[in-house]
Backbone bond lengths (Angstrom), bond angles and torsions (degrees), N, CA, C in turn:
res aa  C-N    CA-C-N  psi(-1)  N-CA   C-N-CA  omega(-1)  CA-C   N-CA-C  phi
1 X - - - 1.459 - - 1.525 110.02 -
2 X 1.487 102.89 153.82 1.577 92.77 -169.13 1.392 114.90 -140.36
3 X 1.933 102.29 26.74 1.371 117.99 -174.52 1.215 131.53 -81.87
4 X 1.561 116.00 140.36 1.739 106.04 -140.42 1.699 95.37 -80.44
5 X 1.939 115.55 167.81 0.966 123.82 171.12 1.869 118.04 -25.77
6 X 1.641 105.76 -59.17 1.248 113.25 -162.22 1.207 108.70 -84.42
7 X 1.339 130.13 -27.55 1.593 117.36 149.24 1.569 122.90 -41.36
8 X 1.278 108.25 -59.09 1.641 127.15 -169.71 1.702 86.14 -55.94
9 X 0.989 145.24 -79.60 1.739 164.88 134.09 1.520 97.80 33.37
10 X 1.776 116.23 -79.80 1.499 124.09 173.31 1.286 100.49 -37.16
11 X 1.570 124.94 -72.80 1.832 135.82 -128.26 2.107 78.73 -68.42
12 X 1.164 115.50 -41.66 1.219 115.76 -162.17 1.743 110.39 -72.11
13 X 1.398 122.13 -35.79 1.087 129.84 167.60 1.640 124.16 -68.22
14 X 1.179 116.21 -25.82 1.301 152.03 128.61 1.563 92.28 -5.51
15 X 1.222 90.96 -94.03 2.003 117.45 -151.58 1.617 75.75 -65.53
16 X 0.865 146.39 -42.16 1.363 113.98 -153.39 1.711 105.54 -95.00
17 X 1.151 113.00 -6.10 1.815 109.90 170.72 1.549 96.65 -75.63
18 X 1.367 103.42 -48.80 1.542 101.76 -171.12 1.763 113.63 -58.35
19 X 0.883 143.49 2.26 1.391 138.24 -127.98 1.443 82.90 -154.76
20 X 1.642 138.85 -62.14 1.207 123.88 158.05 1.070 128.70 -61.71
21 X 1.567 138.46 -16.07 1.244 144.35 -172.46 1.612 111.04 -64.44
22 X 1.092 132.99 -8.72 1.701 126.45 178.09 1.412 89.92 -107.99
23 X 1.303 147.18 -32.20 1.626 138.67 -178.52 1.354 98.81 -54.33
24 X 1.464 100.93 -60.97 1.665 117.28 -154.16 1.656 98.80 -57.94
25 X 1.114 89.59 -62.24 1.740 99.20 177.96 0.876 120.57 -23.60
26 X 1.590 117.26 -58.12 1.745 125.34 170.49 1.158 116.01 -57.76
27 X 1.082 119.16 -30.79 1.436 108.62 -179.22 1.731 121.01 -54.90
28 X 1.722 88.81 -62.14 1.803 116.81 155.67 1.689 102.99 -6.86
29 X 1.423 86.71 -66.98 1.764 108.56 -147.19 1.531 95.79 -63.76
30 X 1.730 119.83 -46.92 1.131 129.42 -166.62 1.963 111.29 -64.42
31 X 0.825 99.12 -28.22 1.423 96.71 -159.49 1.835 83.82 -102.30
32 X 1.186 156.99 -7.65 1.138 165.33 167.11 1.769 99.17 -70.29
33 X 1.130 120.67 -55.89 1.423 130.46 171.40 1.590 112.70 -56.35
34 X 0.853 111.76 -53.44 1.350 136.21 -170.90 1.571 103.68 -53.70
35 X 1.049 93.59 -70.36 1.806 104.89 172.38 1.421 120.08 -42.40
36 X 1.281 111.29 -25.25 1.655 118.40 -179.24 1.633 113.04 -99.81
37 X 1.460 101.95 -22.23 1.688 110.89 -166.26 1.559 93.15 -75.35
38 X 1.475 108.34 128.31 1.248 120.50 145.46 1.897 120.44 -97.90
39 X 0.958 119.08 -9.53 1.557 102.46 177.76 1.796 124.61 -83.10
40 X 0.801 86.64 125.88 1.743 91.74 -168.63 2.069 98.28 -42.23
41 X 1.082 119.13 -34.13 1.389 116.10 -159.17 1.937 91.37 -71.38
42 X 1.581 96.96 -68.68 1.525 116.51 -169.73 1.580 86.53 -32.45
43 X 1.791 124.53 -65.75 1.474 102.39 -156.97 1.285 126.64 -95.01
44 X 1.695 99.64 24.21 1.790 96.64 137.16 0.791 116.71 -78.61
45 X 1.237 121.21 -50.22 1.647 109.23 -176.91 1.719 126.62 -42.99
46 X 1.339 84.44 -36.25 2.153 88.54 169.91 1.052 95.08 -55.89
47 X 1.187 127.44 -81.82 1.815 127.86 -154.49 1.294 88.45 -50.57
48 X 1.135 166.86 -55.28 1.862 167.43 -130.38 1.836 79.75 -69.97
49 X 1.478 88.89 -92.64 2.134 105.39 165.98 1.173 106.52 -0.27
50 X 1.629 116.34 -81.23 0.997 131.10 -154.21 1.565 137.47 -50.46
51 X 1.955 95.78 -50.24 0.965 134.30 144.20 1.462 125.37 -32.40
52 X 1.261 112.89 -69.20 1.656 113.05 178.86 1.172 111.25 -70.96
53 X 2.000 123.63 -21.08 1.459 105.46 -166.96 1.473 90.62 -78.83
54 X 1.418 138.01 -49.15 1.253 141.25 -177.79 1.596 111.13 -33.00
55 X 1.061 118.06 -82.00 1.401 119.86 159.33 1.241 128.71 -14.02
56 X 0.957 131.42 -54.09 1.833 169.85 176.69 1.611 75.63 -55.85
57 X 1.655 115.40 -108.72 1.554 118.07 176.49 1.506 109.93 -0.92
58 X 1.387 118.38 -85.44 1.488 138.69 -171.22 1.501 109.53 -30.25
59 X 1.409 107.10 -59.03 1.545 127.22 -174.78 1.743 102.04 -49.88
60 X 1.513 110.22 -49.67 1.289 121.69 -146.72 1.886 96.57 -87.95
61 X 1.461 119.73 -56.49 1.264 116.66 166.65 1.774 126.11 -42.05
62 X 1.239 105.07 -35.26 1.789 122.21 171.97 1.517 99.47 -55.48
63 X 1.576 113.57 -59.33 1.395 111.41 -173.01 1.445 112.30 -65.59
64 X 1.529 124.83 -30.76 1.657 92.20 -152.87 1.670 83.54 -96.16
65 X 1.886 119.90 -20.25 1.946 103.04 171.89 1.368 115.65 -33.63
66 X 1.460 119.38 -41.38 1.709 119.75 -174.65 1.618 112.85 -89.54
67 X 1.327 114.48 -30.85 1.580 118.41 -151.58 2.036 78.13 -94.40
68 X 1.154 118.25 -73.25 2.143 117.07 175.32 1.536 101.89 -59.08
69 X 1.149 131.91 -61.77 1.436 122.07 -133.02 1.909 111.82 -97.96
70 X 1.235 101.66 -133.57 1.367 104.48 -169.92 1.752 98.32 -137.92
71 X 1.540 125.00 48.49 1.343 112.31 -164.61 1.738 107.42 -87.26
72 X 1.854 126.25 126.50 1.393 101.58 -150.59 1.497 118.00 94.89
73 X 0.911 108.90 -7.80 1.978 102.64 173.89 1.464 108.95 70.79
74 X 0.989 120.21 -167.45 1.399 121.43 -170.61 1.705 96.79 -125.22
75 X 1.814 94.28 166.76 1.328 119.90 -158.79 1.927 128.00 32.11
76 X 1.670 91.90 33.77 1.390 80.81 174.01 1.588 119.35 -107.82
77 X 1.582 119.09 -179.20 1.306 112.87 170.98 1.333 123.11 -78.83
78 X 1.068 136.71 142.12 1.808 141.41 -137.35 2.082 83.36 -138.06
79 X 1.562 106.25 139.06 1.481 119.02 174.33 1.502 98.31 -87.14
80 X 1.553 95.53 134.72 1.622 106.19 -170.05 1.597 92.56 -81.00
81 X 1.418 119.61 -14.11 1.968 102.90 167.35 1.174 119.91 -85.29
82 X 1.715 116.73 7.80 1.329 105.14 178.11 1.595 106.65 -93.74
83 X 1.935 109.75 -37.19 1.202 99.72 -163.98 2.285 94.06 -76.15
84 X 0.853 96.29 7.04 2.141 97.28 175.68 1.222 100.66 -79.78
85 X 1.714 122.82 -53.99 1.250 102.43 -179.61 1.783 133.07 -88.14
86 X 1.360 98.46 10.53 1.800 112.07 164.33 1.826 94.81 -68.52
87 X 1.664 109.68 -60.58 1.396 97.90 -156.06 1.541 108.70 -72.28
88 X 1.218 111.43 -32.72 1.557 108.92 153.53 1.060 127.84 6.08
89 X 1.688 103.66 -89.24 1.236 137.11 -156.29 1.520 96.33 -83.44
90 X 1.179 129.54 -19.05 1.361 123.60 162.60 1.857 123.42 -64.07
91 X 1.261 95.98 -40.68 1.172 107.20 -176.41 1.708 116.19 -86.45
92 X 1.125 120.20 -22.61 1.213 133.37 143.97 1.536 119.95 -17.64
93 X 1.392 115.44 -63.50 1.751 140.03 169.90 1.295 102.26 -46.25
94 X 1.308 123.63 -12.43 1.721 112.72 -159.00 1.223 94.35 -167.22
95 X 2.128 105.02 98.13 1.671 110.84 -167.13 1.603 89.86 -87.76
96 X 1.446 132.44 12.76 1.647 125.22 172.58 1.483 118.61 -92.34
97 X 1.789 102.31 1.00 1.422 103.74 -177.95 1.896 100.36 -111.95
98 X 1.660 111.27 135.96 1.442 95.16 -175.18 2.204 80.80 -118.55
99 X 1.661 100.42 153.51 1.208 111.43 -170.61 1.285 97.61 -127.24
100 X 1.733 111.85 117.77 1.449 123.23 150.52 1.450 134.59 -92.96
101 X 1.065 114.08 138.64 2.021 110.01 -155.57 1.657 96.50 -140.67
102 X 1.154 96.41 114.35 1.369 128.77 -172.01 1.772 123.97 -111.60
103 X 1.521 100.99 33.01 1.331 90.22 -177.79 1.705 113.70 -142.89
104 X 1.075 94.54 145.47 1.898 124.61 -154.62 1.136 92.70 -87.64
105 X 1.142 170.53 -36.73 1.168 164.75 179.81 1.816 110.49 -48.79
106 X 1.403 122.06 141.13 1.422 117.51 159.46 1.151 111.42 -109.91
107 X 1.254 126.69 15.25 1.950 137.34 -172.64 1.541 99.03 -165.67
108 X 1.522 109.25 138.40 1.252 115.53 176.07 1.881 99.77 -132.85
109 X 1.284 120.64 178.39 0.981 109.88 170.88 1.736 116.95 -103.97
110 X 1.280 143.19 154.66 1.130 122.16 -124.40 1.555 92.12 -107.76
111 X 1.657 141.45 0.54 0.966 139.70 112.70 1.458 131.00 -19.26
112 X 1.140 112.83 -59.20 1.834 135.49 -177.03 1.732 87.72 -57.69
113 X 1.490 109.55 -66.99 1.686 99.22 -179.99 1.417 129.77 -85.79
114 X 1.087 134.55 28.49 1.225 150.54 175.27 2.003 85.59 -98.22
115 X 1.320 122.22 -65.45 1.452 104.23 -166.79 1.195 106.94 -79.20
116 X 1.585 119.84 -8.05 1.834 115.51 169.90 1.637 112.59 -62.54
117 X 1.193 76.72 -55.45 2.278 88.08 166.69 1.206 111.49 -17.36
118 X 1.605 89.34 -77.37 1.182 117.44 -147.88 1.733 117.94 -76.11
119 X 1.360 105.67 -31.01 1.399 110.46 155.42 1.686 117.04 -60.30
120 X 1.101 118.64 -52.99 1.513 121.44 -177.76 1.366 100.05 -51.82
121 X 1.748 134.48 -44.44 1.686 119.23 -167.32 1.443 93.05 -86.30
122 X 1.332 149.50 -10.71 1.715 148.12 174.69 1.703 99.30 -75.22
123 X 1.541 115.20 -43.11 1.695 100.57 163.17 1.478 125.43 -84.26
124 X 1.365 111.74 -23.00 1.936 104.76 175.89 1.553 93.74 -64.61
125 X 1.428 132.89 -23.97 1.130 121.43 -163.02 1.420 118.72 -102.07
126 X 1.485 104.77 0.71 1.446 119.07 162.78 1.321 115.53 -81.46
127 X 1.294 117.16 -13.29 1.848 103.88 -165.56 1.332 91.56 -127.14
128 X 1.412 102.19 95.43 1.548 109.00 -179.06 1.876 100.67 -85.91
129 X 1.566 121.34 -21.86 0.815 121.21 171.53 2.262 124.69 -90.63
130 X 1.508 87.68 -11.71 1.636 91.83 174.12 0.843 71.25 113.65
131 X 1.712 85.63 157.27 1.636 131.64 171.21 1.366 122.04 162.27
132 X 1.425 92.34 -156.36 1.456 89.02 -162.88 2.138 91.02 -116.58
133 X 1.639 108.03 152.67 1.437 99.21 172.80 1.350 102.42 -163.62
134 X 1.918 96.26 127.76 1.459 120.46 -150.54 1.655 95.64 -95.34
135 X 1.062 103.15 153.18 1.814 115.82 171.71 1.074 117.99 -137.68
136 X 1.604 123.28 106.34 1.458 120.84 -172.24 1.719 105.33 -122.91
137 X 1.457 113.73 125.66 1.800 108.63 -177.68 1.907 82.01 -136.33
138 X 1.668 91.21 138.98 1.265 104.11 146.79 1.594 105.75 -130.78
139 X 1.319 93.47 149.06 2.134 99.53 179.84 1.644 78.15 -145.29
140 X 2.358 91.00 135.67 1.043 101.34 162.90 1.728 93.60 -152.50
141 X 0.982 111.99 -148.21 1.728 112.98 -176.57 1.279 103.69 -69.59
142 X 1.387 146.97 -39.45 1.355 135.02 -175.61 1.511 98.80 -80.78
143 X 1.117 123.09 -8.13 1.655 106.09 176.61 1.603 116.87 140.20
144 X 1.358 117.99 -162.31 1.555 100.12 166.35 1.548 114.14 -139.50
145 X 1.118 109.37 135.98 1.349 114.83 -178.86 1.828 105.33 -98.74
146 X 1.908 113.76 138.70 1.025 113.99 178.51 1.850 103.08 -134.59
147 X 1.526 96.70 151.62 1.197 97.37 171.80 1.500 120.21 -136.79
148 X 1.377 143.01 117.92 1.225 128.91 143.40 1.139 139.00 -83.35
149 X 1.330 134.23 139.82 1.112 139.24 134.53 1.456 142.59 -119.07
150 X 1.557 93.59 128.82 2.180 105.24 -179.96 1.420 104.05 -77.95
151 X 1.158 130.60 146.63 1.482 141.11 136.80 1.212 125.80 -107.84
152 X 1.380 140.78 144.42 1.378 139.35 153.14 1.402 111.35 164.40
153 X 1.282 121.16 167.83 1.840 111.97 177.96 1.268 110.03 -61.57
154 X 1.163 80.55 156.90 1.977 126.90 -176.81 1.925 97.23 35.56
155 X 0.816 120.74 70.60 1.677 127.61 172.95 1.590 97.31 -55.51
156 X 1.285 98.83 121.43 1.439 114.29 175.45 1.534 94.39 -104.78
157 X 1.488 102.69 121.33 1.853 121.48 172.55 1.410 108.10 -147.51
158 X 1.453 115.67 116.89 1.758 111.65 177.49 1.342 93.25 -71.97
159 X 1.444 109.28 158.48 1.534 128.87 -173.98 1.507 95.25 -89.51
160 X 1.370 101.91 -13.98 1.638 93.43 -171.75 1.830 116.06 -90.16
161 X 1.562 98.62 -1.43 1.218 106.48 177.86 1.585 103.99 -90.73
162 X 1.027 110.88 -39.20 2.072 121.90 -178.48 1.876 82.78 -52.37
163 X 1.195 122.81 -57.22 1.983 120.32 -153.84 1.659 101.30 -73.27
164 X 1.859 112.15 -9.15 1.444 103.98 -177.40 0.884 108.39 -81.99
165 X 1.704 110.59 -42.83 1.530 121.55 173.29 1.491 122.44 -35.38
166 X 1.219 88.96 -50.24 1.714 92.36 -166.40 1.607 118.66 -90.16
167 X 1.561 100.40 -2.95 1.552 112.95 167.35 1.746 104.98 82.68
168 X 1.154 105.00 24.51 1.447 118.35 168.69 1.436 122.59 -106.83
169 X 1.466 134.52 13.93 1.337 154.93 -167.80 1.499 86.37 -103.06
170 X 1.787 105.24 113.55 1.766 108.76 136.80 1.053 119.08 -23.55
171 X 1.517 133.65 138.02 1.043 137.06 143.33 1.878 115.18 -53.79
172 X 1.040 120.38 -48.96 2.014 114.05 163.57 1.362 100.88 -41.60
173 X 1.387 128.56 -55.02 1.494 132.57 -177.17 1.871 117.62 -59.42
174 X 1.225 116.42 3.52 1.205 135.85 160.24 0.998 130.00 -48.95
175 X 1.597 136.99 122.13 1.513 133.65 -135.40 1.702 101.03 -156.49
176 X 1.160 116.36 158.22 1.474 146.14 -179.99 1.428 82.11 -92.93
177 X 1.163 135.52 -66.59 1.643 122.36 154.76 1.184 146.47 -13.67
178 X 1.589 91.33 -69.61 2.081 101.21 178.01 1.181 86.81 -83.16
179 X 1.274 147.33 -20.75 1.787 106.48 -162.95 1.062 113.06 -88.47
180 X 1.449 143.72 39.27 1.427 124.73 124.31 1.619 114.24 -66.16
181 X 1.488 102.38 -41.73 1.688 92.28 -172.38 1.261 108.19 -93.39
182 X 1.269 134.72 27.12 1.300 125.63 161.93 2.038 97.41 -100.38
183 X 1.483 103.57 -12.34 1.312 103.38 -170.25 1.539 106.11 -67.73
184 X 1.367 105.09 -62.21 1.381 125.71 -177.75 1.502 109.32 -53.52
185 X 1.732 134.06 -28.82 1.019 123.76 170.39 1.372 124.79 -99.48
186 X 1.474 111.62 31.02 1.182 126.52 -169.82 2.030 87.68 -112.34
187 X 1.805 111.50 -50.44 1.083 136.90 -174.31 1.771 88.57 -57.69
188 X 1.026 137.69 -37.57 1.415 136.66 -153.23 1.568 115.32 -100.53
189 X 1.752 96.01 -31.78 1.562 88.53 174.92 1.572 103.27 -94.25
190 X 1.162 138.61 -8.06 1.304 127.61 167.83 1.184 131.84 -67.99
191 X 2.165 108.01 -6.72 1.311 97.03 175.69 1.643 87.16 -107.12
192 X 0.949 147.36 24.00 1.482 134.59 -168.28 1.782 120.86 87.63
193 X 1.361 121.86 10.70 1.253 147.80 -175.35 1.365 119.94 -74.97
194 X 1.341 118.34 166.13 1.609 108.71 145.82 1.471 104.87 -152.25
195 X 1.519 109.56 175.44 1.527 107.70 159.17 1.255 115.15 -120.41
196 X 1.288 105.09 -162.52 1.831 101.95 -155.08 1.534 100.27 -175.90
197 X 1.966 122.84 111.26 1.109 103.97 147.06 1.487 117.16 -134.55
198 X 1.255 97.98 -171.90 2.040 114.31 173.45 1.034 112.46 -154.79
199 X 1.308 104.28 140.41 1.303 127.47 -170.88 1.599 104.88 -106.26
200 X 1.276 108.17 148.66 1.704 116.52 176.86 1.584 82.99 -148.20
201 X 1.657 87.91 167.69 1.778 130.63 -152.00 1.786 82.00 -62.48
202 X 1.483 127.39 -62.23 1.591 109.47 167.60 1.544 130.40 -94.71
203 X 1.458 112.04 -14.51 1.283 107.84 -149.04 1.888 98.66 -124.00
204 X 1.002 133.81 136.69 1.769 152.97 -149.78 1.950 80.54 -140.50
205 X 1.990 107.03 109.84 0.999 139.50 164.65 1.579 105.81 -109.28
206 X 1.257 117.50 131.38 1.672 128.58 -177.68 1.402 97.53 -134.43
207 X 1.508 130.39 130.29 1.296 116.18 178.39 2.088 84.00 -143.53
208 X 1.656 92.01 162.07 1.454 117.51 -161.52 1.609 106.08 -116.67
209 X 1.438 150.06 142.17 1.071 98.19 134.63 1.550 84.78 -125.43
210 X 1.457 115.51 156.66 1.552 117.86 179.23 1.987 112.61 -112.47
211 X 1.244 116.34 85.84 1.418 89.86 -166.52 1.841 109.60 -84.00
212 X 1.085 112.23 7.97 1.440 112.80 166.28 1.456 106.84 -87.06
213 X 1.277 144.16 -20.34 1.379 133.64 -158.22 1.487 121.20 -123.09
């Protein structure tokens, strides 16, 4: 792919209105209700709404500052309990998704977790029906290798996200979609890296290896 910074930049700013746009919304919606509710019960229940959509927001802006942006400056080392409790708190939103986290590291490099992120929201976003989604990183002097894998019925994965990964996606084929994973494999071939996934009848495998990071 050979799409410039500020393209890649939009498609990504893009995904992230879209992606807050049902939090925010509620909020909208909540405090619109609210304003009209006279029963003491009903407007707890707003604040209940209100409360979790806020939260929800909070959770979700935390993740994409580290997983899109630059939170921390660039090229530094990133705490592997911070990017645990982003995906956490993602998975939190969705008691049908259970998350196993498998990685030994207490510092990653902030490359290495930009595609950890970013793999973990490509599997919450595969199991529209639940499941389960594994996280495996080792980082040592040659670099770090990461792996996910989602399981559960009917795994929803665009094919066009597997061709971003792997840096085989048209640039016309360019998406508010793929550009996280055209991001991360943009992040991957600049250190000498690649990514890599497969899909099976339940289960969406994404594997990394980074030997710069």
């Amino acid at each position: 792919m050979t799409t410039s910074p500020v393209d890649l930049a939009s498609l990504l700013c893009s995904r992230l209105c879209h992606d807050m746009l049902s939090p925010v919304g509620a909020l909208s919606n909540g405090l619109e209700l609210l304003a009209d509710e006279t029963d003491p019960e009903m407007r707890q229940r707003c604040f209940e709404l209100l409360e979790q959509s806020a939260r929800i927001s909070t959770d979700k802006l935390k993740f994409f500052r580290l997983a899109y942006g630059a939170a921390g400056g660039f090229g530094d080392m990133v705490p592997v309990s911070e990017a645990r409790a982003l995906i956490e708190a993602l998975v939190a939103n969705n008691a049908r998704i259970a998350l196993s986290w498998q990685v030994g590291a207490d510092m990653m490099p902030k490359a290495a977790v930009k595609v950890l992120l970013n793999f973990a929201h490509i599997g919450i976003e595969a199991l529209p029906r639940g499941g389960t989604v594994d996280l495996v990183a080792e980082s040592g002097p040659g670099g770090t290798e990461i792996a996910m894998r989602a399981a559960g019925p009917r795994i929803a994965f665009d094919a066009d996200i597997g061709r971003a990964l792997e840096g085989t996606l048209p640039d016309d084929a360019l998406s508010s979609r793929t550009a996280p994973a055209a991001m991360i494999q943009q992040l991957a071939a600049g250190i000498g890296g690649q990514l890599q996934s497969m899909l099976g009848e339940q289960t969406l495998v994404l594997g990394a290896t980074l030997p710069g990071a």
